[in-house]
N, C-alpha and C positions, 0 to 999 in steps of 0.2 A: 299344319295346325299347331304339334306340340314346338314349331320350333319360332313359328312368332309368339307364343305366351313363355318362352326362354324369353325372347328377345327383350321381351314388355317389361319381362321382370330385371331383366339386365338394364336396362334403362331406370329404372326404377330403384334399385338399388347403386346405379352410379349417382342419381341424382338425390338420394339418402346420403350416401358417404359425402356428397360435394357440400349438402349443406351440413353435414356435421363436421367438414372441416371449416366450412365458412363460420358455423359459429363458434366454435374452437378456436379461430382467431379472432371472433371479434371479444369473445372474453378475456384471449392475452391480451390484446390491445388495451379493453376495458380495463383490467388490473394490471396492466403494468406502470410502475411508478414514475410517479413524475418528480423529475429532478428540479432542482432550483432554476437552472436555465428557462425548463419548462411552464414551471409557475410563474413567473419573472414574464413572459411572453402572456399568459395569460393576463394578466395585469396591463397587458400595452405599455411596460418600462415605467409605469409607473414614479416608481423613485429615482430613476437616471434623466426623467425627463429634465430637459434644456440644462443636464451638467456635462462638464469636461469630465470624460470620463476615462481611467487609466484600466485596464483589464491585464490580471495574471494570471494568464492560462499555459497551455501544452495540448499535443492531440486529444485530450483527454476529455479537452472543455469542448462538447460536442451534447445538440439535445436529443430527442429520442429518436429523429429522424437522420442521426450523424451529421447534421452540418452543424459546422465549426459557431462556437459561440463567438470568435474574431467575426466574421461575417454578418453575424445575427444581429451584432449589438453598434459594426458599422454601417447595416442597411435600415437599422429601427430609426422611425421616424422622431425628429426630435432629440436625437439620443449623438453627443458628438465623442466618435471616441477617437482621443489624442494620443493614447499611448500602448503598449503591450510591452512586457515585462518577463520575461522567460527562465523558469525555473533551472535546476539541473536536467540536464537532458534537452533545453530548448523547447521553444515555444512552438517547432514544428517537432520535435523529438527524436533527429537525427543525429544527439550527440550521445558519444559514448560516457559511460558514467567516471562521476572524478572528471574527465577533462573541463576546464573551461572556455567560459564562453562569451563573446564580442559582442558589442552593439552591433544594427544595422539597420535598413529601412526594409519594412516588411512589400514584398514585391505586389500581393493580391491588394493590399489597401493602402500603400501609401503611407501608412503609420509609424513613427519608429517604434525600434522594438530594441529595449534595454537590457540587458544581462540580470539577473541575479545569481549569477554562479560563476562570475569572472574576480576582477579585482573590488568589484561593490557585491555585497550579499543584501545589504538592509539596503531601500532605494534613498538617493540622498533628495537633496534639497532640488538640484538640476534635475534630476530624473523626473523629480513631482511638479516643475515649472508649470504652472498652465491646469494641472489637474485639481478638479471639485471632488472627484468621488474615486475610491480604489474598490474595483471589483476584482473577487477570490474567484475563478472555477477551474480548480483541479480535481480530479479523481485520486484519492490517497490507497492506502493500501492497510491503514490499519495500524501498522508497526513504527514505534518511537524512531529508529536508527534509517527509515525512510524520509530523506531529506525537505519531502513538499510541505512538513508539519514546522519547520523551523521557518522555511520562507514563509510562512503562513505567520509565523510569529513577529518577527524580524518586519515582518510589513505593516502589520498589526501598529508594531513600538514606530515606525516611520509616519504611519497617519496619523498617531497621536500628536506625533511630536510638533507636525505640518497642518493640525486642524483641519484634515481631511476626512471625511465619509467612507468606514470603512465596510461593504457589503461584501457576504459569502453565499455564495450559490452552493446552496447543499448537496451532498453528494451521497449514496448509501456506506457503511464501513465492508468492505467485501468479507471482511470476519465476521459481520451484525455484529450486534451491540452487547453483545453477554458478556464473550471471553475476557477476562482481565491477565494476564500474566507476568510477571517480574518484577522487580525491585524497583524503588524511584531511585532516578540520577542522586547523585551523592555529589556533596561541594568537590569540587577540582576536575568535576569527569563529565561537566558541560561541555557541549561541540556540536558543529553544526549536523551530527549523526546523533547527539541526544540532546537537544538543544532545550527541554522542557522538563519540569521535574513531574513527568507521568513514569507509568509502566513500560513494559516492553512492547505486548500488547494491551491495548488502553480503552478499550471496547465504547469508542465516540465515534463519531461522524466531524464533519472539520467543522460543521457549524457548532455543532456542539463544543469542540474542542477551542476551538475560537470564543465560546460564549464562556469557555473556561481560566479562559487566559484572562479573561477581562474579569471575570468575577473574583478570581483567588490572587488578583494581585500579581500576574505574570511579568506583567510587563508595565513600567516606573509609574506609568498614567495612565486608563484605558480610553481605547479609542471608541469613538461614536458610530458602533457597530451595531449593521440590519443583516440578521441572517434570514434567508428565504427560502423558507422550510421546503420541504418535499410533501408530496402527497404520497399515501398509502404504504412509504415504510414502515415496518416495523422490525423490532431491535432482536428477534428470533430470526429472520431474514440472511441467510448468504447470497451473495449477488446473482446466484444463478434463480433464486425464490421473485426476483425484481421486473425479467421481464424486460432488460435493458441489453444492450448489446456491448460487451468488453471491448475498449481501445487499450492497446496496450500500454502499460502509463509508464514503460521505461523498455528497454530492447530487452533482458529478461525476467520480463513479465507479461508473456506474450498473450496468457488466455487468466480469467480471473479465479481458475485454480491457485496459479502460480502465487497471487497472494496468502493462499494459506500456507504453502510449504519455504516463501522468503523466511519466516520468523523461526521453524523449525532448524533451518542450517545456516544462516546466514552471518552469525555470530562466529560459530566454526570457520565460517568461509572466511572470514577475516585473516586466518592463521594464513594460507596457502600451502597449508598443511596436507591436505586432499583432497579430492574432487568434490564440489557440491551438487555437479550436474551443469556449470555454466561454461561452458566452451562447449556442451553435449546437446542432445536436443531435449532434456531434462530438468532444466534450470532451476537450481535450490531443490530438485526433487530426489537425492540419492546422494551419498557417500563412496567412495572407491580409493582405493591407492592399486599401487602394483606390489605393497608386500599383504594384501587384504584375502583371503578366500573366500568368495562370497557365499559359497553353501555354510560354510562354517560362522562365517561371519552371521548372516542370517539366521540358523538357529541360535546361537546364543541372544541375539536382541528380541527373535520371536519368546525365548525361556524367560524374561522380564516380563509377559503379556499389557502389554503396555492397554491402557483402555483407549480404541478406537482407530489402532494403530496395527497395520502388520506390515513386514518387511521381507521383500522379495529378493533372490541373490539376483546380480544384474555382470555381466559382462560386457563395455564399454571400451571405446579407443575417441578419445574427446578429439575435437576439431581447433579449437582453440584451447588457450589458458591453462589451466591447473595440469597435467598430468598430457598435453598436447600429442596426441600420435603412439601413447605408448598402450597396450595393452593393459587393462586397469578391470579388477575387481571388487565387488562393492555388494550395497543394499539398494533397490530402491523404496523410498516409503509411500502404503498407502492408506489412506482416512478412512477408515472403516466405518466411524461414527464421529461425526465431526465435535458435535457437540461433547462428548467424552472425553476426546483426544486435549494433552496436552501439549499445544505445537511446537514451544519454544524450551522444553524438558527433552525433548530428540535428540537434539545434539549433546547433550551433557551424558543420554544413556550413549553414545555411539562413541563418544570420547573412552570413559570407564569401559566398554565392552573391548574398545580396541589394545587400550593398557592393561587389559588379564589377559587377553587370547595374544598379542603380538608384543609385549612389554618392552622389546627393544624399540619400540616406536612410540614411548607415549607423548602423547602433545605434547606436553610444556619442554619435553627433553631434546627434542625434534622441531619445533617450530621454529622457524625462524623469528630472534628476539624481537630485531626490528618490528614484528608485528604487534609486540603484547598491546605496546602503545592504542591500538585501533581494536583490538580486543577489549581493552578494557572501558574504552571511550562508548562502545557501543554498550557495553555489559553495563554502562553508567557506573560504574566502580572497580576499584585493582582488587577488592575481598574475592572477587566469584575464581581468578584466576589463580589467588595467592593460597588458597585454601583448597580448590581442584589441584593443584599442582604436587601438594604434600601424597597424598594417598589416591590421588587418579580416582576420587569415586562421585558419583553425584549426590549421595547422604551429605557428603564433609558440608555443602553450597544450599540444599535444600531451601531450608533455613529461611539464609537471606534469602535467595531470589525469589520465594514465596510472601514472605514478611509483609508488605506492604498493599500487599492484592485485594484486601478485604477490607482495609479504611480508605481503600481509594474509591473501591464501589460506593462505598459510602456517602464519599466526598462529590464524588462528579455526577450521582443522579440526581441532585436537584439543577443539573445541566442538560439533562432528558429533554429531546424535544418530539421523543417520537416512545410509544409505547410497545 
């Protein structure tokens, strides 16, 4: 008796929990955001209908069910698409960063598929042969010195120039849309790693970012641009708040953490001064050398209590690149409060911490020169470098790399397409 009213109850309570996981998911499903790819299908292609359509994507341009927006927009009815266009990294994403890259005919469709990271970056005249309409959908990352914001532009100034239709398939910024950090690019320190005169971090989405290029005059003439909003973003939102599934948008940037921690060391990384975590299974997530102690190293940057940020000592031996096979100690960093934390102020405390505790090492004395060139190209200016270098401290920099943060917010929300 007492062991079938267990049973009934067991029964009973699996089939409580099963539908309270069944509507658990049907409310992620219900709130999770729909991408431009997404809304663009809702619409049955709508604005692609009977054009020649040229698409630049990477693994990245994928809708909520992961299949490839290549596919989606060569199976859509009506919709003929002639070309694909492949950022850094490639249009499948098997290329390592910096190398370039070849035309070729894509195997799954038939389609050629054109470099923009070989010997052409902007697409020329032959590239656009035959094409009515340039559709954008990459997944960005948020950060100026992340190269899909330049091809984003550079494609922009080639449909203008070609009288072509230029659409962007909206994307979330995996930072959201708050943060603003750094300086704007300065005359002579344009390059295809700061190709815009925004921030560091610039807290847009690319449709927005693209509805900014066009507004402020980016680019010589603007192009006849439809961006195709998202549903249910919002600009408090980090990518994990959305509901969507991370494709990794470069080899390291493998989970959509890793976007927050690129802009904290990534500047530093330029030096190959010391570990940022990329040769490790930590990428952009930590700092190391082999003259570093990481207990020691640790409290001192914990003694700065940086807001939203702590720092753990980490012992490491990398696989590849920076410091490859040797024994290396370091920090690694964690986000404690995202919204607090200042990402791209990390590395400037971890510079000055390293020049009072280990002085025979400090950056600017020890890096290798050749590199300042790509330091400073990303910093968008030689001030943050020429002025860090005198006294190793991150007061001397402040300043500028803050300067501009607050008339840019200014500037770029009436580019808001999402609240």
């Amino acid at each position: 008796m007492h062991q079938s009213i267990r049973f009934k109850k067991g029964i009973v309570l699996t089939l409580l929990l099963c539908g309270m996981i069944n509507a658990l998911s049907a409310f992620a499903q219900n709130n999770r955001v729909q991408t431009g790819i997404e809304v663009l299908k809702e619409s049955h292609f709508r604005i692609l209908q009977g054009k020649r359509v040229g698409l630049i994507t990477n693994p990245t341009g994928v809708d909520n069910n992961l299949q490839s927006t290549i596919d989606i927009l060569h199976e859509a009815p009506n919709v003929q698409l002639v070309a694909l266009y492949g950022p850094e990294h490639g249009v499948r994403g098997d290329v390592h960063a910096g190398d370039q890259i070849d035309s070729f005919t894509d195997p799954n469709t038939g389609v050629p598929v054109f470099s923009l990271y070989g010997a052409t970056r902007k697409p020329d005249k032959e590239m656009l042969k035959g094409v009515d309409l340039l559709v954008y959908d990459i997944q960005d990352i948020g950060c100026r010195s992340y190269t899909y914001i330049s091809t984003l532009y550079l494609a922009m100034q080639a449909a203008a120039e070609n009288d072509i239709d230029f659409v962007v398939l909206d994307r979330p910024n995996p930072l959201g849309g708050l943060k603003v950090e750094g300086n704007l690019v300065e005359e002579g320190f344009f390059s295809f790693v700061s190709q815009l005169k925004i921030p560091y971090i610039y807290g847009l989405t690319c449709g927005e970012l693209a509805e900014m290029i066009n507004g402020e005059g980016m680019i010589p003439q603007p192009c006849k641009l439809t961006v195709v909003k998202m549903k249910k973003w919002r600009r408090k939102m980090n990518f994990e708040d959305t509901g969507l599934h991370w494709v990794p948008t470069s080899p390291h940037i493998p989970f959509a953490h890793s976007a927050s921690f690129y802009p904290a060391s990534g500047i530093l990384g330029e030096l190959g001064y010391l570990s940022i975590g990329v040769g490790y299974t930590l990428p952009f997530e930590l700092f190391a050398a082999e003259w570093i102690h990481a207990e020691e190293f640790a409290r001192a940057l914990n003694a700065k209590r940086l807001p939203g940020i702590i720092f753990r000592p980490i012992h490491l031996k990398p696989y590849y690149a920076v410091g490859q096979g040797n024994n290396l100690q370091g920090v690694q960093i964690f986000l404690t409060n995202f919204a607090k934390a200042r990402l791209s102020d990390i590395q400037f405390h971890v510079m000055e911490a390293a020049a009072e505790l280990y002085p025979d090492h400090k950056v600017f004395e020890k890096a290798p020169e050749n590199r300042f060139d790509m330091f400073d190209k990303v910093c968008g200016s030689s001030l943050i470098r020429q002025e860090f270098s005198k006294h190793h401290r991150f007061d001397d920099i402040r300043t500028h790399w803050t300067k501009d943060e607050e008339s840019f917010r200014k500037q770029s929300k009436k580019y808001y397409l999402y609240h």
